[in-house]
ZAZA-396818 format. One record per atom (N, C-alpha, C): x, y, z; residue number from 1; residue in three letters. Coordinates in Angstrom, 3 decimals. Each point is the difference from the previous one (the first is absolute). Layout:
N
X|Y|Z|NUM|ALA
...
//
This chain:
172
-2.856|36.324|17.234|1|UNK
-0.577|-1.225|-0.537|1|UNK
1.117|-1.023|-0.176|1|UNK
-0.410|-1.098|0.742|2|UNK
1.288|-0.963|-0.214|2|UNK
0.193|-0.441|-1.148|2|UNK
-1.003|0.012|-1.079|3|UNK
-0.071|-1.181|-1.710|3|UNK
0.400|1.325|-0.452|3|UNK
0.571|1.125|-0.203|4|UNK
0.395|1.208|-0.942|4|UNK
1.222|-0.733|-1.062|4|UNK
-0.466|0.215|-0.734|5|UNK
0.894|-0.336|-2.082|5|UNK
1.602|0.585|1.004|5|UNK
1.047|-0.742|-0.605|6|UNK
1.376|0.167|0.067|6|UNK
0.390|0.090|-1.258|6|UNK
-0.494|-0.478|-0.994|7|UNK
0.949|0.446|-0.967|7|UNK
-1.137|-0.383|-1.928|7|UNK
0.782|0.227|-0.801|8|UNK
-0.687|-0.322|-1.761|8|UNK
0.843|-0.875|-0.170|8|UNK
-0.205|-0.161|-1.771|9|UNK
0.054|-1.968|-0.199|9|UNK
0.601|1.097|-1.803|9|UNK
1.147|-0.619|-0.094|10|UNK
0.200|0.419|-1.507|10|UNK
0.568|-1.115|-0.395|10|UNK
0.192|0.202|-1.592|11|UNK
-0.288|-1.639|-1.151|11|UNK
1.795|-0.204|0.667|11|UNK
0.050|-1.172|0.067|12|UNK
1.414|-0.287|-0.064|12|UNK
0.487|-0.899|-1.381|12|UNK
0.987|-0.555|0.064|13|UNK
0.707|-0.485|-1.377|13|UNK
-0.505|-1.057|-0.294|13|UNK
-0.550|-1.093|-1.035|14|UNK
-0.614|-0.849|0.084|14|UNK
0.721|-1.155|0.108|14|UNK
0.022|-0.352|0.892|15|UNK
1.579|-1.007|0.123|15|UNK
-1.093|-1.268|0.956|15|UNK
-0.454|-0.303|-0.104|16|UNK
-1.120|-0.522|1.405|16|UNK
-0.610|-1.604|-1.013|16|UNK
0.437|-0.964|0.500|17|UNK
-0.898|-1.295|-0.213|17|UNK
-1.074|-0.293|0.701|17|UNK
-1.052|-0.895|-0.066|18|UNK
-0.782|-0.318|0.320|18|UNK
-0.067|-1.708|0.352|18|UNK
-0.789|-0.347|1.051|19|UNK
0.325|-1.408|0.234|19|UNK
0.569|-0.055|1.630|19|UNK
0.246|-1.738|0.060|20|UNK
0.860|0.135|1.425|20|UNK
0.668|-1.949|-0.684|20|UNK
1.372|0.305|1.291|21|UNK
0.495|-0.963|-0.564|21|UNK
0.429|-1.586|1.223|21|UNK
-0.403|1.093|1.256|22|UNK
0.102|-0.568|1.067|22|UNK
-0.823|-0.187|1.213|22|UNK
-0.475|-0.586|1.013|23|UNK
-0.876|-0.041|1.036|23|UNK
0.656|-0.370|0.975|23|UNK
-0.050|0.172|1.169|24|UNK
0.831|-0.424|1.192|24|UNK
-1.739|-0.163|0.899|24|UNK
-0.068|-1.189|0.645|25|UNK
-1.111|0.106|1.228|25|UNK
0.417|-0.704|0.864|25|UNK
-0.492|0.534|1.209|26|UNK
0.501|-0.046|1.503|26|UNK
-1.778|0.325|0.698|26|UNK
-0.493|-1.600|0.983|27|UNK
-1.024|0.183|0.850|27|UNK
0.187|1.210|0.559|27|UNK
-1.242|0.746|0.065|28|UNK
0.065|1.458|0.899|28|UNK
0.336|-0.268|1.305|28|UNK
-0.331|-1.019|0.571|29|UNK
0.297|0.089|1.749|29|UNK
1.453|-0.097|-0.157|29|UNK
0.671|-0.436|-0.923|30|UNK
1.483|-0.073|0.447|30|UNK
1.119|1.229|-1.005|30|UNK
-1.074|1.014|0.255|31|UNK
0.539|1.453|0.579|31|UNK
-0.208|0.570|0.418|31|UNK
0.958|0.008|0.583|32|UNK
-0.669|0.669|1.735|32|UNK
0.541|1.643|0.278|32|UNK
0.609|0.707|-1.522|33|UNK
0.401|1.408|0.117|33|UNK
-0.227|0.395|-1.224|33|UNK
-0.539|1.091|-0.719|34|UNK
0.518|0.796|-0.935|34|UNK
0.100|1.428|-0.138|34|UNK
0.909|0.891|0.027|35|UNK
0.243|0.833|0.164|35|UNK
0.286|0.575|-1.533|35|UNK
-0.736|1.456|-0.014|36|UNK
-0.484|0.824|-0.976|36|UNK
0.189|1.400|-0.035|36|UNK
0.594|0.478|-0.822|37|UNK
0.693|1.372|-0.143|37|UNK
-0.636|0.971|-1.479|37|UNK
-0.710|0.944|-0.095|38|UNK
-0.790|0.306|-0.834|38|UNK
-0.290|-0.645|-1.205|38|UNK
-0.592|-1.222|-0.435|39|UNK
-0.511|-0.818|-0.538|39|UNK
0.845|-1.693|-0.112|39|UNK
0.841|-0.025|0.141|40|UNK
1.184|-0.487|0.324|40|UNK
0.300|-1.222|1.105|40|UNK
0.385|-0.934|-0.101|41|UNK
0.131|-1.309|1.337|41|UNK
1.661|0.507|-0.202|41|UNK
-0.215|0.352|1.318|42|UNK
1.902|-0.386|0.034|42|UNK
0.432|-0.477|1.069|42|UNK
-1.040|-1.061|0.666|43|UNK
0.646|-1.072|0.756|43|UNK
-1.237|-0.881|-0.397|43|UNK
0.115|-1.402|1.149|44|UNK
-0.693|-0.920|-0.410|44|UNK
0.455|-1.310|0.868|44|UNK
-0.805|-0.248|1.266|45|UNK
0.329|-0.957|0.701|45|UNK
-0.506|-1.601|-0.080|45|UNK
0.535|-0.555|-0.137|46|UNK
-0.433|-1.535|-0.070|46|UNK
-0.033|-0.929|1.436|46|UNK
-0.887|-0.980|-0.005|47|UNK
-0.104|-0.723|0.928|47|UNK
1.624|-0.911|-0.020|47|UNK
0.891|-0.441|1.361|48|UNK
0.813|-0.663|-0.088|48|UNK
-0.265|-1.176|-1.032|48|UNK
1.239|-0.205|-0.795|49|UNK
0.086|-1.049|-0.935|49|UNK
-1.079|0.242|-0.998|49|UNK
-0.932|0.692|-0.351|50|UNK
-1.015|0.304|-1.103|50|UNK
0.598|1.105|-1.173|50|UNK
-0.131|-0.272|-1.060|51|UNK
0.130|0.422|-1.237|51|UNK
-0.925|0.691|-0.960|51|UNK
0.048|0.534|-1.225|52|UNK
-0.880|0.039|-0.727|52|UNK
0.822|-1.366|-1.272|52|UNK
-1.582|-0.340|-0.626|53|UNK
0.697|-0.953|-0.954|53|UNK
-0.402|0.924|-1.061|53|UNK
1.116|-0.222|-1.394|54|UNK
-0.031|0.537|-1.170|54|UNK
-0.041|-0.906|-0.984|54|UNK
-0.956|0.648|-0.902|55|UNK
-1.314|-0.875|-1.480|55|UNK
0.734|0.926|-0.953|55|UNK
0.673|-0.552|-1.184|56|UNK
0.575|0.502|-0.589|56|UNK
-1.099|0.112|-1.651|56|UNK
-0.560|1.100|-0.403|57|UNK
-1.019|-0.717|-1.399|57|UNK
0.437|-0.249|-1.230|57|UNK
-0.329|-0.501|-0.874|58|UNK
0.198|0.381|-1.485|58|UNK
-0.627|1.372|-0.529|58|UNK
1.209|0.202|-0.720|59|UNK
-0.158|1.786|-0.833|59|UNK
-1.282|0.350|-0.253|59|UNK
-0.725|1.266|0.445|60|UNK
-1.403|0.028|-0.918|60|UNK
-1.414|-0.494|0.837|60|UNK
-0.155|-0.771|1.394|61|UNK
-0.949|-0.860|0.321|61|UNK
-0.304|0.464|1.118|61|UNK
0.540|0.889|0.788|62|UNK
-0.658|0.591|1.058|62|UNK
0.331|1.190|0.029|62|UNK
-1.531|0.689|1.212|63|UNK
-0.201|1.211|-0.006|63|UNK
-0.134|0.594|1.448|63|UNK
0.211|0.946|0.709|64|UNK
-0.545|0.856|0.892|64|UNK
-0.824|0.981|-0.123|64|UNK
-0.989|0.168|0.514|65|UNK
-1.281|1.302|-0.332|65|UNK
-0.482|-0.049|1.513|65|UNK
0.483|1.637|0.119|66|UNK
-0.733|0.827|1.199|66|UNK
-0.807|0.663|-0.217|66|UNK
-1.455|-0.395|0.272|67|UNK
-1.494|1.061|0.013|67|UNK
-0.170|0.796|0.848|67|UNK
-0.048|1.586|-0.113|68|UNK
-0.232|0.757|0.864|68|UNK
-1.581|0.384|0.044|68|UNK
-0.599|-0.679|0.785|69|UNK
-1.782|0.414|0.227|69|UNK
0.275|1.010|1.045|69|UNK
-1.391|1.303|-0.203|70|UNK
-0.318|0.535|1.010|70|UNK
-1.660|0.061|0.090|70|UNK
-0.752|0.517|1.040|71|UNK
-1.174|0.105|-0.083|71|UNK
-0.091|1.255|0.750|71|UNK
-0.249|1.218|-0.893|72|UNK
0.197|1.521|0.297|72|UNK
-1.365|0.555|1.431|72|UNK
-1.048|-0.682|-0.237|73|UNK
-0.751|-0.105|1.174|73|UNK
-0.001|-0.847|0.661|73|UNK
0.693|-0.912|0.544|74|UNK
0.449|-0.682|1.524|74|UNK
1.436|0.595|0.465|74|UNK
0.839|0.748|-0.558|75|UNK
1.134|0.359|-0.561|75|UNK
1.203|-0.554|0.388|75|UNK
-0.426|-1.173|-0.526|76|UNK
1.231|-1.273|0.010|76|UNK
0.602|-0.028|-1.158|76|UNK
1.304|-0.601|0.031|77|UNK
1.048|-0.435|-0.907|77|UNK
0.855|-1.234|0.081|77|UNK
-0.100|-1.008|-0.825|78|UNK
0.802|-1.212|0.556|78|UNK
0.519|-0.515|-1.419|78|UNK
0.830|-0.591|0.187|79|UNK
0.792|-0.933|-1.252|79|UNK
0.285|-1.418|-0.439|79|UNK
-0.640|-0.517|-0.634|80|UNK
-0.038|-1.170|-0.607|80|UNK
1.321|-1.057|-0.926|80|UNK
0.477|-0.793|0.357|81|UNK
0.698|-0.195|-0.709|81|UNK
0.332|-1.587|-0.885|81|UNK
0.068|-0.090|-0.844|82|UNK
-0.430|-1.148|-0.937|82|UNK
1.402|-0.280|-0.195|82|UNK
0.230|-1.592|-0.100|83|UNK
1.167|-0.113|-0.606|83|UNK
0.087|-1.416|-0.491|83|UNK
0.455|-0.343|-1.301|84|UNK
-0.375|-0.864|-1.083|84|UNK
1.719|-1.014|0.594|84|UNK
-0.304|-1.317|-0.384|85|UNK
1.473|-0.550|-0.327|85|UNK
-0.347|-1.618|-0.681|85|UNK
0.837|0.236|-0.512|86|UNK
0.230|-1.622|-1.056|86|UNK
0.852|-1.002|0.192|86|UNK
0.041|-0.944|0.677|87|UNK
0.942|-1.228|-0.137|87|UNK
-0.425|-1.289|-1.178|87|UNK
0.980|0.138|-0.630|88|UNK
0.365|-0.926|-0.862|88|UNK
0.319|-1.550|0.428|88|UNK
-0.482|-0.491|-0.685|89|UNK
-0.178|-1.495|0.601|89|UNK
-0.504|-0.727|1.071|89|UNK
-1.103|-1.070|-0.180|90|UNK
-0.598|-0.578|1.542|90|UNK
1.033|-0.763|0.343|90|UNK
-0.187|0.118|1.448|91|UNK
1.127|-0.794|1.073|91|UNK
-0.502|-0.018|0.523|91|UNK
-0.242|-1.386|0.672|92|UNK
-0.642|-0.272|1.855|92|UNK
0.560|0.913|0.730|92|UNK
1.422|0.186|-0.040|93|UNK
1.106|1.011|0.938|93|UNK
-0.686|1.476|0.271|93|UNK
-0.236|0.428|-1.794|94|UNK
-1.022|1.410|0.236|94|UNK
-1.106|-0.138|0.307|94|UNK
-0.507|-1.135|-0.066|95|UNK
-1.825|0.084|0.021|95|UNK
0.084|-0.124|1.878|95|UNK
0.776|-0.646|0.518|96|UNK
0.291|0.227|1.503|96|UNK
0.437|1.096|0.619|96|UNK
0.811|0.889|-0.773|97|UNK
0.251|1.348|0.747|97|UNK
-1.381|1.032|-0.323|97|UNK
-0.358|-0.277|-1.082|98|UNK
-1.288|0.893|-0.274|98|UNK
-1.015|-0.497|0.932|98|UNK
-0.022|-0.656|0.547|99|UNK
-1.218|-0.416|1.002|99|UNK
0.438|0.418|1.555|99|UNK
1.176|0.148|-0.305|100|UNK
0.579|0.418|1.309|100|UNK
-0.082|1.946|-0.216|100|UNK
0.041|0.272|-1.064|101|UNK
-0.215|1.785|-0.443|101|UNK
-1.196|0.291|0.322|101|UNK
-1.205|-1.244|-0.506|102|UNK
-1.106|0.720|0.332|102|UNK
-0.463|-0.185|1.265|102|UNK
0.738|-0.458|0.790|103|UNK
-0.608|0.038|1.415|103|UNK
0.763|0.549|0.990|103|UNK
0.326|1.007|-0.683|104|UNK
0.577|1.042|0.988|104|UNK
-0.191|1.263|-0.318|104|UNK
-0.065|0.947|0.753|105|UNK
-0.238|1.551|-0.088|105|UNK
1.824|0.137|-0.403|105|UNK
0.557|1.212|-0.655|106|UNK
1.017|-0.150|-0.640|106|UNK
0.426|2.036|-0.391|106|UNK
1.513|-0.017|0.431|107|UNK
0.305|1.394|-0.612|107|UNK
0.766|-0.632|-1.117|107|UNK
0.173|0.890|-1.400|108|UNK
0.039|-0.219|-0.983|108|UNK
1.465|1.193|-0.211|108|UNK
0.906|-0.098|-0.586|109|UNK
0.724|0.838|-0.446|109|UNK
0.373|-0.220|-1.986|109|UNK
-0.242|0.472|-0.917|110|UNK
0.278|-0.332|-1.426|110|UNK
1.108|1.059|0.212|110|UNK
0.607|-0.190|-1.279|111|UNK
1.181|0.159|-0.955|111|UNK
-0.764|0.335|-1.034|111|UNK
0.267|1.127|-0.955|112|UNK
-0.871|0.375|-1.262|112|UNK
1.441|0.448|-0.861|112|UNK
-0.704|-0.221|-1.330|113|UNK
0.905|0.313|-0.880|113|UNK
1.234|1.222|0.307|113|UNK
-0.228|0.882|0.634|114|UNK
1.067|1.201|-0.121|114|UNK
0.645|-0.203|1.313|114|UNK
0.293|-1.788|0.359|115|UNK
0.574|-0.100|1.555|115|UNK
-0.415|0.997|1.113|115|UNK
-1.408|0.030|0.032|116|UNK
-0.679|1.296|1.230|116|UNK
-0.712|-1.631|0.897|116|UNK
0.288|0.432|1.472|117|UNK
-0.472|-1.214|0.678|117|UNK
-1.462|0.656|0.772|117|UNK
-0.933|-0.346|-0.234|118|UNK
-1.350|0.333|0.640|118|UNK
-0.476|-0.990|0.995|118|UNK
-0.618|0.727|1.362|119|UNK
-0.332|-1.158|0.652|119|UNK
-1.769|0.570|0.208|119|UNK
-0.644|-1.530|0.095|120|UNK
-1.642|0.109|0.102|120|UNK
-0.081|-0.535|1.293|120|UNK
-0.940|-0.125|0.577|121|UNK
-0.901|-0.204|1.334|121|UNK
0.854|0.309|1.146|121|UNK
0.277|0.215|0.536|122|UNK
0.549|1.016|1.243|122|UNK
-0.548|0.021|0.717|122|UNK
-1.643|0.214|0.040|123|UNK
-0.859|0.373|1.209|123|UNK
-0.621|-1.488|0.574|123|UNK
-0.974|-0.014|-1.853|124|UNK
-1.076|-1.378|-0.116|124|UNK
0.585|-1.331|-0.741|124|UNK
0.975|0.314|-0.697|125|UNK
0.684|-1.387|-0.580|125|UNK
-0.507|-0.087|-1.519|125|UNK
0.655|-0.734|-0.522|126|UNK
-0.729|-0.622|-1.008|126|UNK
0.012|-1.735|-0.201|126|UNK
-1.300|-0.041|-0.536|127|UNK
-0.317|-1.308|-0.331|127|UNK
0.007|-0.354|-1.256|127|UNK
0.125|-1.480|0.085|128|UNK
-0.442|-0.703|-1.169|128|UNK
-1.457|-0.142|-0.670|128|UNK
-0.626|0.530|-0.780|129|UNK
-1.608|0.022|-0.045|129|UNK
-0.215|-0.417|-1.311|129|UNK
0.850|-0.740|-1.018|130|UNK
-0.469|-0.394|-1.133|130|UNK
0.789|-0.799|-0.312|130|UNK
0.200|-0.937|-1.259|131|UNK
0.912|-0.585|-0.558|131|UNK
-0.656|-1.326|-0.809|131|UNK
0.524|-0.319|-0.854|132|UNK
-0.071|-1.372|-0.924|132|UNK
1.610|-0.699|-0.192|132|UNK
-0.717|-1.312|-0.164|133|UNK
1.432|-0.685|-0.835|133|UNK
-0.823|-1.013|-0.785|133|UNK
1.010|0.206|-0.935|134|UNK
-0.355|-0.681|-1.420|134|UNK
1.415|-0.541|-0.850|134|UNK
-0.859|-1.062|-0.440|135|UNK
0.876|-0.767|-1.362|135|UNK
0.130|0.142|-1.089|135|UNK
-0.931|1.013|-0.328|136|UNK
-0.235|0.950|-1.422|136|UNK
-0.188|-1.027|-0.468|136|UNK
-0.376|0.196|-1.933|137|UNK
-0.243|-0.648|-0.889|137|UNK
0.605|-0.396|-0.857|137|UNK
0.950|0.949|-0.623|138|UNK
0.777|-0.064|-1.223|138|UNK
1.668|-0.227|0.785|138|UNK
0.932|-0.441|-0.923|139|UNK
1.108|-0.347|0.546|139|UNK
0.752|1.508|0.902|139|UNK
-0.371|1.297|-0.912|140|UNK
0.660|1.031|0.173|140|UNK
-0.971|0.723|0.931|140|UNK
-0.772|-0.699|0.491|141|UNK
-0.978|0.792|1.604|141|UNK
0.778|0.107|1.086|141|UNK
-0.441|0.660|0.862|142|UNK
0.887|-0.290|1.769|142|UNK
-0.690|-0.741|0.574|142|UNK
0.721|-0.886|0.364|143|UNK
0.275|-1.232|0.883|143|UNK
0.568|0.551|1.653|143|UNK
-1.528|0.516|0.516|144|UNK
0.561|0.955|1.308|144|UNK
-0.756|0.463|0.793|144|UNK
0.028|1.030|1.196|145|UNK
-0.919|0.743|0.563|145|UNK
0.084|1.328|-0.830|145|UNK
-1.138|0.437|0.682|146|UNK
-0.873|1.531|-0.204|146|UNK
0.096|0.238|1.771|146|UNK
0.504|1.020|0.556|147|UNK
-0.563|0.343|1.142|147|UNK
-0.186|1.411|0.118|147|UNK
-1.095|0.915|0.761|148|UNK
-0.099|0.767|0.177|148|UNK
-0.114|0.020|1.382|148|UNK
0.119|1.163|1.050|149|UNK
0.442|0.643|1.202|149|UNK
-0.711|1.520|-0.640|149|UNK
-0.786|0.128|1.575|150|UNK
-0.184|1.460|0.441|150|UNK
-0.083|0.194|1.256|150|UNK
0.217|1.516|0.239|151|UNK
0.136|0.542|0.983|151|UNK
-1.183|1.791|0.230|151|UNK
0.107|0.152|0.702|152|UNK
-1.031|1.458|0.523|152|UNK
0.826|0.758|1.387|152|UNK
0.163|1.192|0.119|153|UNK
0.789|0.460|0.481|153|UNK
-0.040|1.371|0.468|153|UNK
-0.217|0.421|0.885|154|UNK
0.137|1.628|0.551|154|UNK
0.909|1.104|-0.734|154|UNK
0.678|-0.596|-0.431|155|UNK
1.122|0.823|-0.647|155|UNK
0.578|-0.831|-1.570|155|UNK
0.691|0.865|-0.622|156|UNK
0.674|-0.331|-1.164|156|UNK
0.675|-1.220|0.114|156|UNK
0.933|-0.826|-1.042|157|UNK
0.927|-0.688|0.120|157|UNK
1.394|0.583|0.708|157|UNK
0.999|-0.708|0.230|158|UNK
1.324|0.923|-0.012|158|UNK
0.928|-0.347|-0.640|158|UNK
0.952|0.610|-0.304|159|UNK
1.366|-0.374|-0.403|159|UNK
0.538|-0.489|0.640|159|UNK
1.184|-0.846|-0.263|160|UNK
0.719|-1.013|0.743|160|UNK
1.156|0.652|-0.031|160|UNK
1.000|0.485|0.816|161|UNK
1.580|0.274|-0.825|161|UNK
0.846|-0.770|0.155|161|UNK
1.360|0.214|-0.549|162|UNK
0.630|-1.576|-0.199|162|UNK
0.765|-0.559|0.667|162|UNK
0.218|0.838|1.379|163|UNK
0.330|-1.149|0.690|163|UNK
-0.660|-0.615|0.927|163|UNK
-1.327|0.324|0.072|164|UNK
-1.313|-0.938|0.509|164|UNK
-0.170|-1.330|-1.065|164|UNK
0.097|0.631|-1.122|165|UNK
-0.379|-0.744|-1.263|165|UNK
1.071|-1.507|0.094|165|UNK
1.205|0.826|-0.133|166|UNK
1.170|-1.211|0.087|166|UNK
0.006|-1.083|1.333|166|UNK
-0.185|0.090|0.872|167|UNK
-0.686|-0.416|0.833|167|UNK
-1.240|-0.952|0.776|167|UNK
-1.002|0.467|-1.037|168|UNK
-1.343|-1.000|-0.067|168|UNK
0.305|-1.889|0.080|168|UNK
1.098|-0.169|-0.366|169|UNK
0.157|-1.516|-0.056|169|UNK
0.822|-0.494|1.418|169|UNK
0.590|1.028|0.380|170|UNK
0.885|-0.499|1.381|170|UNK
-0.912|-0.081|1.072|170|UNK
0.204|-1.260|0.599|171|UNK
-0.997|-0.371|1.323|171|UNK
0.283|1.073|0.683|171|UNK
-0.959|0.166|1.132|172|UNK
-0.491|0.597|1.209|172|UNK
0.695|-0.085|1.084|172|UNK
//
Protein backbone atom coordinates (compact mmCIF):
# COMPACT_ATOMS: atom_id res chain seq x y z
CA UNK A 1 0.00 0.00 0.00
CA UNK A 2 1.55 3.18 -1.04
CA UNK A 3 -0.38 5.67 1.94
CA UNK A 4 1.12 3.03 4.86
CA UNK A 5 1.75 5.32 8.44
CA UNK A 6 5.74 6.01 8.65
CA UNK A 7 5.86 7.09 11.80
CA UNK A 8 3.81 8.66 15.65
CA UNK A 9 3.58 12.24 16.74
CA UNK A 10 4.85 12.83 20.52
CA UNK A 11 4.26 16.24 22.66
CA UNK A 12 7.31 18.27 21.99
CA UNK A 13 8.55 21.33 24.20
CA UNK A 14 6.23 24.15 24.09
CA UNK A 15 8.35 26.64 22.58
CA UNK A 16 5.96 27.36 19.36
CA UNK A 17 4.21 30.95 18.58
CA UNK A 18 1.39 31.47 16.73
CA UNK A 19 0.73 34.09 13.97
CA UNK A 20 2.78 35.06 10.78
CA UNK A 21 4.85 38.00 10.28
CA UNK A 22 5.59 37.95 6.65
CA UNK A 23 4.08 37.29 3.00
CA UNK A 24 6.10 37.17 -0.08
CA UNK A 25 3.70 36.89 -3.53
CA UNK A 26 4.86 36.12 -6.86
CA UNK A 27 2.07 35.69 -10.10
CA UNK A 28 1.94 31.85 -10.54
CA UNK A 29 2.84 31.95 -14.26
CA UNK A 30 6.10 33.45 -13.30
CA UNK A 31 7.16 30.18 -11.81
CA UNK A 32 8.02 28.22 -13.93
CA UNK A 33 9.82 25.38 -11.38
CA UNK A 34 9.28 24.06 -7.99
CA UNK A 35 10.96 21.37 -6.79
CA UNK A 36 9.93 19.27 -3.64
CA UNK A 37 11.61 16.84 -1.39
CA UNK A 38 9.35 15.05 1.25
CA UNK A 39 7.14 17.91 2.16
CA UNK A 40 9.67 20.46 1.55
CA UNK A 41 10.46 23.16 -1.65
CA UNK A 42 14.01 23.07 -2.03
CA UNK A 43 14.21 24.76 -5.21
CA UNK A 44 12.06 27.27 -6.89
CA UNK A 45 12.29 28.76 -10.36
CA UNK A 46 11.30 32.20 -11.39
CA UNK A 47 10.44 33.73 -14.62
CA UNK A 48 13.63 35.92 -15.93
CA UNK A 49 13.71 39.23 -14.01
CA UNK A 50 10.43 38.18 -11.79
CA UNK A 51 10.44 38.18 -8.06
CA UNK A 52 8.29 37.50 -5.21
CA UNK A 53 7.23 40.82 -3.45
CA UNK A 54 7.28 40.89 0.44
CA UNK A 55 4.16 42.47 2.82
CA UNK A 56 5.61 42.88 5.96
CA UNK A 57 2.35 42.90 8.91
CA UNK A 58 1.81 44.38 12.17
CA UNK A 59 2.26 41.96 15.30
CA UNK A 60 -0.95 39.93 15.98
CA UNK A 61 -3.14 40.63 12.50
CA UNK A 62 -2.62 37.84 10.32
CA UNK A 63 -3.26 34.31 9.98
CA UNK A 64 -2.70 31.07 7.88
CA UNK A 65 -5.32 28.12 8.15
CA UNK A 66 -5.06 24.88 6.21
CA UNK A 67 -8.48 22.84 5.99
CA UNK A 68 -8.11 19.34 5.48
CA UNK A 69 -11.69 18.10 3.91
CA UNK A 70 -12.26 14.59 2.91
CA UNK A 71 -15.39 12.90 1.60
CA UNK A 72 -14.91 9.10 2.76
CA UNK A 73 -17.49 7.96 -0.02
CA UNK A 74 -16.15 9.65 -3.19
CA UNK A 75 -12.75 8.97 -1.47
CA UNK A 76 -11.28 12.22 -2.03
CA UNK A 77 -9.02 14.43 -0.03
CA UNK A 78 -8.06 18.03 -0.76
CA UNK A 79 -6.83 21.11 1.21
CA UNK A 80 -8.03 24.42 1.67
CA UNK A 81 -6.19 27.23 2.57
CA UNK A 82 -7.21 30.65 4.11
CA UNK A 83 -4.99 33.35 4.72
CA UNK A 84 -5.84 36.69 6.55
CA UNK A 85 -3.49 40.00 6.15
CA UNK A 86 -3.72 43.62 7.36
CA UNK A 87 -2.25 46.74 5.91
CA UNK A 88 -2.25 49.67 7.85
CA UNK A 89 -3.02 52.79 6.29
CA UNK A 90 -4.96 53.81 2.89
CA UNK A 91 -2.65 54.71 0.06
CA UNK A 92 -3.57 55.07 -3.55
CA UNK A 93 0.07 53.26 -3.87
CA UNK A 94 -1.60 50.15 -1.88
CA UNK A 95 -5.03 50.47 -3.06
CA UNK A 96 -3.16 50.05 -6.69
CA UNK A 97 -1.10 47.08 -5.89
CA UNK A 98 -4.14 45.42 -4.26
CA UNK A 99 -6.01 45.67 -7.44
CA UNK A 100 -3.20 44.44 -9.15
CA UNK A 101 -3.23 41.18 -6.25
CA UNK A 102 -6.62 40.62 -7.02
CA UNK A 103 -6.28 40.08 -10.50
CA UNK A 104 -4.01 37.62 -10.58
CA UNK A 105 -3.87 33.91 -9.72
CA UNK A 106 -0.78 34.00 -7.21
CA UNK A 107 1.76 31.46 -5.18
CA UNK A 108 1.95 32.67 -1.76
CA UNK A 109 4.95 31.89 0.53
CA UNK A 110 4.39 33.34 4.59
CA UNK A 111 6.90 33.59 7.27
CA UNK A 112 5.14 32.56 10.69
CA UNK A 113 6.14 33.32 13.98
CA UNK A 114 8.80 30.42 14.65
CA UNK A 115 10.66 31.72 11.19
CA UNK A 116 9.09 28.33 9.36
CA UNK A 117 8.54 29.48 5.59
CA UNK A 118 5.27 27.75 4.11
CA UNK A 119 4.34 27.88 0.62
CA UNK A 120 0.39 27.71 -0.69
CA UNK A 121 -0.90 27.16 -4.26
CA UNK A 122 1.58 25.20 -6.20
CA UNK A 123 -0.85 23.41 -8.30
CA UNK A 124 -4.15 25.96 -8.39
CA UNK A 125 -2.77 29.27 -6.96
CA UNK A 126 -4.20 31.40 -4.70
CA UNK A 127 -6.43 34.26 -4.99
CA UNK A 128 -7.60 37.26 -3.71
CA UNK A 129 -11.43 36.56 -2.77
CA UNK A 130 -12.25 39.07 -0.04
CA UNK A 131 -11.21 42.26 1.46
CA UNK A 132 -12.41 45.80 2.83
CA UNK A 133 -10.81 49.15 3.41
CA UNK A 134 -11.87 51.44 5.80
CA UNK A 135 -11.41 54.74 7.70
CA UNK A 136 -12.72 53.41 10.88
CA UNK A 137 -14.43 55.61 13.32
CA UNK A 138 -12.69 56.44 16.36
CA UNK A 139 -9.17 58.03 16.23
CA UNK A 140 -7.57 54.63 17.52
CA UNK A 141 -9.42 52.40 14.55
CA UNK A 142 -7.37 51.10 11.45
CA UNK A 143 -7.09 53.28 8.85
CA UNK A 144 -6.43 50.28 6.23
CA UNK A 145 -7.14 47.09 4.35
CA UNK A 146 -8.60 43.73 5.47
CA UNK A 147 -7.58 41.20 2.78
CA UNK A 148 -8.23 37.72 2.61
CA UNK A 149 -6.75 35.03 -0.08
CA UNK A 150 -7.62 31.37 -0.59
CA UNK A 151 -6.49 28.59 -2.10
CA UNK A 152 -7.72 24.55 -2.66
CA UNK A 153 -5.22 22.08 -3.42
CA UNK A 154 -4.42 18.30 -4.07
CA UNK A 155 -2.01 18.17 -1.51
CA UNK A 156 -0.90 19.85 1.82
CA UNK A 157 0.97 23.16 2.06
CA UNK A 158 4.88 22.91 2.06
CA UNK A 159 7.70 24.09 3.78
CA UNK A 160 9.96 26.45 2.35
CA UNK A 161 13.76 25.92 3.45
CA UNK A 162 16.06 28.68 3.74
CA UNK A 163 17.80 28.94 1.11
CA UNK A 164 14.76 28.95 -1.22
CA UNK A 165 13.36 31.23 1.43
CA UNK A 166 16.43 33.69 1.30
CA UNK A 167 16.04 33.92 -2.13
CA UNK A 168 12.30 34.66 -2.89
CA UNK A 169 13.21 38.41 -3.51
CA UNK A 170 16.12 37.91 -6.09
CA UNK A 171 14.87 38.25 -9.71
CA UNK A 172 14.67 35.40 -12.10
Amino acid sequence: MSCALTSGYSLACKDSSGGIVEIYFIEKGNVTAISESSGTVTGLTKAAGKRFWKYELPKETGFLTETITGNTQNGVIFYSSELKLVINRLTVAVRNEIRLLAQNTLIVVVKDNNDAFWLIGRKNGVDLTSGSMATGTAFGDRSGFDLNFTGIEPDPMLAVNSTVANALQTAG
